[in-house]
C-alpha positions as CSV (number, residue, x, y, z in Angstrom):
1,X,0.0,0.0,0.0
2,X,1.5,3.6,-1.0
3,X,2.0,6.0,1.8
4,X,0.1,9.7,1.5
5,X,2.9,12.2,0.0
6,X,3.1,14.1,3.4
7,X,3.8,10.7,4.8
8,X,6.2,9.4,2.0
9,X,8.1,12.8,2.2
10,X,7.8,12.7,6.5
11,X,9.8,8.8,6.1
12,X,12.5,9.8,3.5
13,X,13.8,12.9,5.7
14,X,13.2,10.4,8.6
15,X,15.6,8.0,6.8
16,X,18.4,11.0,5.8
17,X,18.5,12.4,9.5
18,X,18.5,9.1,10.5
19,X,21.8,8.4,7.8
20,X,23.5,11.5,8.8
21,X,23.4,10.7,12.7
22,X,24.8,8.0,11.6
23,X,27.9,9.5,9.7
24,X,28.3,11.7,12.0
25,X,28.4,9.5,14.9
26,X,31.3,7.2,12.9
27,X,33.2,10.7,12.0
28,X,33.6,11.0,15.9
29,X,36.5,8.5,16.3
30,X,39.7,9.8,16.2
31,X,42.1,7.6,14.1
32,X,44.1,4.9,16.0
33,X,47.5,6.5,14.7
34,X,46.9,9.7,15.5
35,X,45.3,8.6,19.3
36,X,48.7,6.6,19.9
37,X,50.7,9.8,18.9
38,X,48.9,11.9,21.3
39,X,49.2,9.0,23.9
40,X,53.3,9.1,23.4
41,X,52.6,12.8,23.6
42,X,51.0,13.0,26.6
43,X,53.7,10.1,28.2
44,X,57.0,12.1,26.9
45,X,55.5,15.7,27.9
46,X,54.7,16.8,31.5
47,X,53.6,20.1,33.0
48,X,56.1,22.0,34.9
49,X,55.2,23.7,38.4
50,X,52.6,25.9,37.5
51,X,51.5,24.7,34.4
52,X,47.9,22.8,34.5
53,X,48.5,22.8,30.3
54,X,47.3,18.5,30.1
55,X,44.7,18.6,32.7
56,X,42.4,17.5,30.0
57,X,43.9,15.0,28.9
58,X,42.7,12.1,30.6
59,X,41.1,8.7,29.5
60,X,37.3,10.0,30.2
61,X,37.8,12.5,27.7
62,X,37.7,12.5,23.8
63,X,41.2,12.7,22.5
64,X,40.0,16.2,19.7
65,X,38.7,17.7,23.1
66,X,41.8,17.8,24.7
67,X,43.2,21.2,25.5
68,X,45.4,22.4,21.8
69,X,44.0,19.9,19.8
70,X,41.7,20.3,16.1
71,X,40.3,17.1,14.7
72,X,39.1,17.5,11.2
73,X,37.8,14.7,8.6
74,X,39.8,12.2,7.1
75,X,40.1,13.4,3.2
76,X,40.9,9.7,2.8
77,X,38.6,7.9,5.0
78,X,35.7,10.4,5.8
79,X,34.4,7.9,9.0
80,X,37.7,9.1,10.9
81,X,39.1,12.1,12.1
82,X,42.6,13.1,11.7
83,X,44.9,15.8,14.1
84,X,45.0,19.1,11.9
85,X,46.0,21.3,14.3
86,X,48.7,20.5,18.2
87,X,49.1,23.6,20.4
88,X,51.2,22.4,23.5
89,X,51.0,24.6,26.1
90,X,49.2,27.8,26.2
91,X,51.9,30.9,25.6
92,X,50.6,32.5,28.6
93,X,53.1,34.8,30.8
94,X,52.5,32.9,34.0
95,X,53.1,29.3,32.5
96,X,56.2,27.7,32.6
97,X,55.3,25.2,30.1
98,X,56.3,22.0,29.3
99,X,59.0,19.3,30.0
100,X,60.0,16.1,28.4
101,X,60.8,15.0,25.1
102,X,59.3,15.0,21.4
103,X,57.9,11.4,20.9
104,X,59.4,9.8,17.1
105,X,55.6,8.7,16.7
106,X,55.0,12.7,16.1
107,X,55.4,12.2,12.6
108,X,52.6,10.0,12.2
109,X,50.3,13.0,12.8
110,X,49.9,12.8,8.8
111,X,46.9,15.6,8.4
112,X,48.8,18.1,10.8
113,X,49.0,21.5,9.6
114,X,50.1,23.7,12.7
115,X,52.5,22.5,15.1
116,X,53.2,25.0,18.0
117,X,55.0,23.9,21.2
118,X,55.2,27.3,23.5
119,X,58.5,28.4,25.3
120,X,59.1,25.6,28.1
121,X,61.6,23.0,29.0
122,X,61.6,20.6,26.5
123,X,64.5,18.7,25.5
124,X,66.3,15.9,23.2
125,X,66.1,16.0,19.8
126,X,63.9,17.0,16.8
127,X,62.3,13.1,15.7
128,X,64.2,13.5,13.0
129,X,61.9,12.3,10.2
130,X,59.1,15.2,11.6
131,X,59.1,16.4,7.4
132,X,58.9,12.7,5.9
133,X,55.5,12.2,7.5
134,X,54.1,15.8,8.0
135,X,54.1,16.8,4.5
136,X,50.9,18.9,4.8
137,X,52.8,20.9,7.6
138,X,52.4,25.1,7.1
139,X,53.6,26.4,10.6
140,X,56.1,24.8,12.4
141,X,57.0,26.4,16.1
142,X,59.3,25.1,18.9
143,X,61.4,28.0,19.6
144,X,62.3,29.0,23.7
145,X,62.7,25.0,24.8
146,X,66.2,23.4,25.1
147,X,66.3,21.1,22.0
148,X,69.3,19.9,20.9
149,X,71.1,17.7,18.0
150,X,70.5,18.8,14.3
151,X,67.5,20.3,12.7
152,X,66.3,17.3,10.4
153,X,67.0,17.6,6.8
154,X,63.3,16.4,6.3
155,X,62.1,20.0,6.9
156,X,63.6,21.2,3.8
157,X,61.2,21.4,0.8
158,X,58.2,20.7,2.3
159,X,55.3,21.7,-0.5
160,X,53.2,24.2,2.2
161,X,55.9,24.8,4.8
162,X,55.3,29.4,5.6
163,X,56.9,29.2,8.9
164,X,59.5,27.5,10.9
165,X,60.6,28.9,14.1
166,X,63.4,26.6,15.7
167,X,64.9,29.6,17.6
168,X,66.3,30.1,21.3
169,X,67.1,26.2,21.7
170,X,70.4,24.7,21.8
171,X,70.2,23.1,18.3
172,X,73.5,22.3,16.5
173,X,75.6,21.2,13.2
174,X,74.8,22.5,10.1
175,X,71.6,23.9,8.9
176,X,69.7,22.3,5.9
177,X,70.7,24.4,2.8
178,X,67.4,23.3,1.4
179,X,65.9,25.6,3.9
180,X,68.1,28.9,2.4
181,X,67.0,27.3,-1.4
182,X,64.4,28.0,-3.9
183,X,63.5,25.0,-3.5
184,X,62.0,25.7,-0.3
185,X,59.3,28.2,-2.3
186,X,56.3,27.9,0.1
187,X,58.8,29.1,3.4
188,X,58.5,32.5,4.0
189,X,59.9,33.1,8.0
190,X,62.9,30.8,8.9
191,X,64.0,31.9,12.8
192,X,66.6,29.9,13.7
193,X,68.4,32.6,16.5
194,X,69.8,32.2,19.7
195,X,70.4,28.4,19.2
196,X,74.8,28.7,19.3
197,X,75.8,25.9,17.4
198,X,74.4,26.6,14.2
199,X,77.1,26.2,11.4
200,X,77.5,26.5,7.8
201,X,77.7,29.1,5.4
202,X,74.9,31.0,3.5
203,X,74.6,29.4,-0.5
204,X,75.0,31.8,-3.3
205,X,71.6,30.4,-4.6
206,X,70.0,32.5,-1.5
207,X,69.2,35.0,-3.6
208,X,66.7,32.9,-5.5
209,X,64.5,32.0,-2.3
210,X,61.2,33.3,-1.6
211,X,62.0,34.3,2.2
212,X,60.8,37.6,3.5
213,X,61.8,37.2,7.5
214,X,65.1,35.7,8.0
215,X,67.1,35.4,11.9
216,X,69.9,33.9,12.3
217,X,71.6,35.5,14.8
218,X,73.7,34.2,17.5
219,X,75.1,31.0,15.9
220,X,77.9,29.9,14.3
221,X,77.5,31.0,10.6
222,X,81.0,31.2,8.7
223,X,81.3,32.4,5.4
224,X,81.1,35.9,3.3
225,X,77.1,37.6,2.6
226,X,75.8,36.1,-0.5
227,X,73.4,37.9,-2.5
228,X,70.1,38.7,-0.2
229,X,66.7,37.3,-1.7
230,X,65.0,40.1,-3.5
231,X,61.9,39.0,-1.5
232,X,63.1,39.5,1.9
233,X,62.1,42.3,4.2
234,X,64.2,41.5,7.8
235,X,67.5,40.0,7.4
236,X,69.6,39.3,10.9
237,X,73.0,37.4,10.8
238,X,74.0,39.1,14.3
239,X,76.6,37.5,16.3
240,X,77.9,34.9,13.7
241,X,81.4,34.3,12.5
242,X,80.8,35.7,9.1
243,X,83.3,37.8,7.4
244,X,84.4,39.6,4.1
245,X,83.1,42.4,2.2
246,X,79.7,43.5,1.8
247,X,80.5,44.6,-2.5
248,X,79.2,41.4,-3.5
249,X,75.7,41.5,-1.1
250,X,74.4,45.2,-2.1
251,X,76.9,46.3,-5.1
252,X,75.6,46.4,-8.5
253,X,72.1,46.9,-7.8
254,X,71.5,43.6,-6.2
255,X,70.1,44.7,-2.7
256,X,66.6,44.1,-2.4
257,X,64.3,46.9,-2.4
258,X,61.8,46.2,0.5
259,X,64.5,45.5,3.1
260,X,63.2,46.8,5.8
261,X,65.8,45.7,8.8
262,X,69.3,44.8,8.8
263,X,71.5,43.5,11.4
264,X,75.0,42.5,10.6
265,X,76.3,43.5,13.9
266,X,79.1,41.4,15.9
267,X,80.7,39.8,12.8
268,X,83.7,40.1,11.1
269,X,82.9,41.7,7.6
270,X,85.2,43.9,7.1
271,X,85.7,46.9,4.0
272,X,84.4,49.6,3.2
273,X,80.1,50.0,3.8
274,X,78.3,49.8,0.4
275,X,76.9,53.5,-0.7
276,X,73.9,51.1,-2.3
277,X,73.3,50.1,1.8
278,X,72.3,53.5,2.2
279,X,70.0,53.9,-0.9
280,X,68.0,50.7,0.2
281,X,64.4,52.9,-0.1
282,X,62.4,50.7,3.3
283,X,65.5,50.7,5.6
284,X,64.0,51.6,8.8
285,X,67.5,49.9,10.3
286,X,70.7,49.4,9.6
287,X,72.8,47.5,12.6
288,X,76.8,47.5,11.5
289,X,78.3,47.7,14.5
290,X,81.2,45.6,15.9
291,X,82.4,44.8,12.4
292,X,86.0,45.4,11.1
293,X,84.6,47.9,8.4
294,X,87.0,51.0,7.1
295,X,86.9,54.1,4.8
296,X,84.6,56.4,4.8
297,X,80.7,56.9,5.1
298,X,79.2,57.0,1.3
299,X,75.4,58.3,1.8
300,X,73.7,59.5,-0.9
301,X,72.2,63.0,-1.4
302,X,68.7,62.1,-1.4
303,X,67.6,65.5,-2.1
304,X,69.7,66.2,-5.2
305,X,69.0,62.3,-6.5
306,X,65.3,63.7,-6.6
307,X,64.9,60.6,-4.2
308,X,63.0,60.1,-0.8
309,X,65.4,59.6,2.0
310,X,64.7,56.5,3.9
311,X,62.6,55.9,6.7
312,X,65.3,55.2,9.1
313,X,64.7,54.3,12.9
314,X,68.1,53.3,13.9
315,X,71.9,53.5,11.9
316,X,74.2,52.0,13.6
317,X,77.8,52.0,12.6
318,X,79.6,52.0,16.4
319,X,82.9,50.0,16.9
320,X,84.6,49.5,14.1
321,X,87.2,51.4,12.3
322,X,85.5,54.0,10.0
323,X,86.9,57.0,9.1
324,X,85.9,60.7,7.2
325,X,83.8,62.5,8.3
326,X,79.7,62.3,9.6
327,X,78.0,62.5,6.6
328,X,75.2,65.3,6.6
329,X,72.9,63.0,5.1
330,X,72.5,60.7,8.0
331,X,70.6,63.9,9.6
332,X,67.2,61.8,8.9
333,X,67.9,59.4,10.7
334,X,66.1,58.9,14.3
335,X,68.9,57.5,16.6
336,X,72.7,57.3,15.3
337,X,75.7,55.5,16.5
338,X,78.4,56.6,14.9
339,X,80.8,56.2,17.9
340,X,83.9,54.2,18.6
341,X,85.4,54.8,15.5
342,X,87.9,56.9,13.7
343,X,86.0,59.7,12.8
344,X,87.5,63.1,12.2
345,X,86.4,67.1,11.4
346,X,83.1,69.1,12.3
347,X,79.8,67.4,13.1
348,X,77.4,68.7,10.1
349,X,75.1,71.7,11.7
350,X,71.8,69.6,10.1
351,X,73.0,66.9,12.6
352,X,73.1,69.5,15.3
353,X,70.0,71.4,14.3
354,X,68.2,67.5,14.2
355,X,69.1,66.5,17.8
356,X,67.8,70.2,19.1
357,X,65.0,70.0,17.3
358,X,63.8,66.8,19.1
359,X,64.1,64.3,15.5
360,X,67.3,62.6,16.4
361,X,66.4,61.8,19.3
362,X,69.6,59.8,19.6
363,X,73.4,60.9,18.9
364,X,76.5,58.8,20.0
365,X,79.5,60.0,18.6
366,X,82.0,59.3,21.4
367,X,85.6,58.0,20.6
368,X,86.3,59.5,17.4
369,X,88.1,62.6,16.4
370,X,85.9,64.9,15.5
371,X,86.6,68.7,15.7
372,X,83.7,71.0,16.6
373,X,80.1,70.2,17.0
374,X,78.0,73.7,16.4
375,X,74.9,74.7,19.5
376,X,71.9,76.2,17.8
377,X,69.8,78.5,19.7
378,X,67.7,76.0,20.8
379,X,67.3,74.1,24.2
380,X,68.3,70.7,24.1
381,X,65.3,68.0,24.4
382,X,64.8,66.4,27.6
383,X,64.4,63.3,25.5
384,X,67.5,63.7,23.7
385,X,70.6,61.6,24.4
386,X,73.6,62.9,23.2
387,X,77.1,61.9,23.8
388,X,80.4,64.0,22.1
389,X,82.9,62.5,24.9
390,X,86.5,61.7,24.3
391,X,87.0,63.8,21.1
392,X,89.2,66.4,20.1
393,X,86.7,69.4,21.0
394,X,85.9,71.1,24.3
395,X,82.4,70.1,25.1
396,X,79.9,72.6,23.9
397,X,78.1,72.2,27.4
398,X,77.4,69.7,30.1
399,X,74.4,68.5,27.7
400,X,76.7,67.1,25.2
401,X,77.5,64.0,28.0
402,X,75.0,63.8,30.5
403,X,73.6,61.4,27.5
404,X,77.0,59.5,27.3
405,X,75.9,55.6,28.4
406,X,77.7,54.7,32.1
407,X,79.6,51.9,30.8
408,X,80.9,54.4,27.8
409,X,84.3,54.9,29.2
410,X,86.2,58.0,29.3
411,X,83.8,61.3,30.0
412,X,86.4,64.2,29.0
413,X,88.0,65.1,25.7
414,X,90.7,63.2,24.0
415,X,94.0,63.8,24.9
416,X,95.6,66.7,23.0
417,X,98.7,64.2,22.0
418,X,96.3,62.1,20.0
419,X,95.1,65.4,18.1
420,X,97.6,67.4,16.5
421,X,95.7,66.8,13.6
422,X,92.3,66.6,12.5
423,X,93.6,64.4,9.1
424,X,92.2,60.8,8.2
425,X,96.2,60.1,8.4
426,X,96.7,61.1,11.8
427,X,93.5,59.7,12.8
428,X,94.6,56.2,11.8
429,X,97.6,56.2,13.7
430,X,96.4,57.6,17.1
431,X,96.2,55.7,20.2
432,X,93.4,53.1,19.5
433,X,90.0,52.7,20.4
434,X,88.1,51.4,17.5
């Protein structure tokens, strides 16, 4: 006997819900690979004093509502639910975060995407193949733990890789060229600072990568500045071993136009400083110091170029062994550190007029040889720092060093044995400080 249409249509919606409840009930177990990798999770990984991070994670609870886990769908098998997304621990400034180790099963989390493990105490080593078996990874975080041994070579090239952020561990050995390569082309922020034992050179071919936020600082780098990528935007090599000229990284209209920060402090390049360094149009800051750089300062004249001067924050040139004099260019420029070196002659009056006018707001030109350093009729800014010690002038008034740093040595002018002249000559062969 046919049922009524009201009927007929009340029993085939009857028999979808009834199918969907069904699916959906089936979609709510959690794969068995991915529940043993959280289970190795939870048994390497403890909370330290203070952290409550894995309090939900007991055996009452459903593994994709544990506390920095996302379950989505299967793509393969639509009846089980895969681990997208593992947040350990929550980032917050009153937890300590986590201790333990990284379990090797990790790398079973196939379907992961995002993989963040906040600042802690976590130790051993990466699971070294973490890239073979999370090839759908696109953020990659682990920095401020104490992880040691190499970074996997398995990280290199992965097809959606944007950012990996390894730094302030105690990582070692070489790192992966693949990661400086093009053929890394989804990886756009590599921070690998703070880690100490991080060795290897740079490859030419660096210039052909796709990164825009590169730190490297405080490791063991070796090797002259290749070529930066024309893509990138901050670029920090601080505290390496690095060394040679900088002709070959910014000469010949290689340097990359939307460089916004540069730090190739506490190195040992040495030469002169590329004139093209200073014509880079984003440079908000340019960090130099504690190099083994000579000659003089080559900035261009933005105004006669017809050019905009850039927007720079911060120059800083300090300790090394530059000579000539300060270039009246560098007026723009919101704090500069020009000191410790072997500068010579008058300090430009638009340098002058900038600090009293309250936009340098920063001046350090102590330990040089400069000459004269002209007051204008204004009051100096109580927010001005401005330091003209141990130089071959009379301080202009108390001002010019109540803004010297404490630990900046000598207060008073240079000794008038070490300035008979005011020459680039004489300069170089004065008692040293550079």
């Amino acid at each position: 006997m046919a049922l009524p249409p009201p009927l007929l249509r009340f029993f085939i919606v009857a028999v979808l819900l009834s199918s969907v409840a069904a699916w959906v009930a089936a979609a709510t177990t959690l794969h068995e690979r991915d529940a043993a990798a959280l289970r190795d999770v939870r048994a390497g990984l403890r909370d330290l004093p203070g952290s409550r991070f894995f309090e939900s994670w007991d055996d009452a609870t459903d593994p994709c509502d544990y506390a920095g886990v996302v379950c989505e769908p299967d793509e393969d098998d639509p009846a089980a639910l895969r681990v997208s997304v593992l947040t350990l621990g929550t980032g917050l400034a009153d937890s300590p975060g986590l201790a333990g180790t990284l379990p090797a099963s990790l790398a079973s989390l196939t379907a992961l995407t995002d993989f963040v493990l906040y600042p802690g105490r976590v130790a051993g080593a990466i699971p070294a193949d973490i890239g073979s078996g999370l090839r759908r990874l696109r953020l990659l975080s682990m920095s401020g733990n104490q992880l040691t041994g190499q970074i996997p070579e398995s990280l290199a090239g992965l097809p959606d890789l944007h950012t990996l952020d390894l730094g302030n561990n105690h990582l070692d050995g070489s790192i992966p060229s693949g990661l400086l390569l093009p053929s890394s082309q989804s990886l756009k922020v590599l921070i690998l600072a703070n880690n100490g034992g991080l060795s290897g050179q740079i490859p030419d071919q660096f210039s052909s990568s796709q990164l825009f936020h590169v730190d490297l600082s405080r490791n063991s780098i070796t090797g002259s500045l290749p070529p930066l990528a024309q893509t990138v935007r901050y670029f920090s090599v601080a505290a390496n071993s690095m060394q040679g000229s900088l002709d070959g990284a910014f000469g010949n209209g290689s340097a990359p136009t939307d460089l916004a920060f540069l730090d190739l402090s506490m190195n040992n390049f040495s030469g002169s400083i590329p004139r093209e360094l200073f014509a880079l149009p984003s440079a908000s800051s340019l960090l130099l110091s504690r190099n083994n750089f000579t000659g003089s300062l080559a900035v261009p004249a933005f105004a006669s170029e017809g050019a905009a001067t850039p927007p720079w924050s911060v120059v800083d040139v300090s300790h090394n062994g530059i000579t000539g004099e300060v270039p009246e260019e560098l007026a723009a420029v919101e704090s500069l550190y020009v000191n410790n070196n072997r500068m010579y002659g008058e300090v430009p009056e638009a340098v002058a007029r900038s600090v009293f006018a309250g936009r340098m707001t920063t001046f350090y030109a102590q330990h040089n040889f400069l000459t004269s350093f002209p007051v204008p009729p204004l009051p100096l800014p109580d927010s001005a720092a401005l330091c003209l010690s141990y130089n071959c002038m009379e301080l202009p008034s108390a001002s010019a060093a109540n803004g010297c740093p404490t630990i900046g040595g000598p207060m008073e002018s240079r000794p008038a044995d070490q300035c008979r002249s005011s020459t680039a000559a004489n300069a170089g062969s004065s008692g040293g400080d550079g």
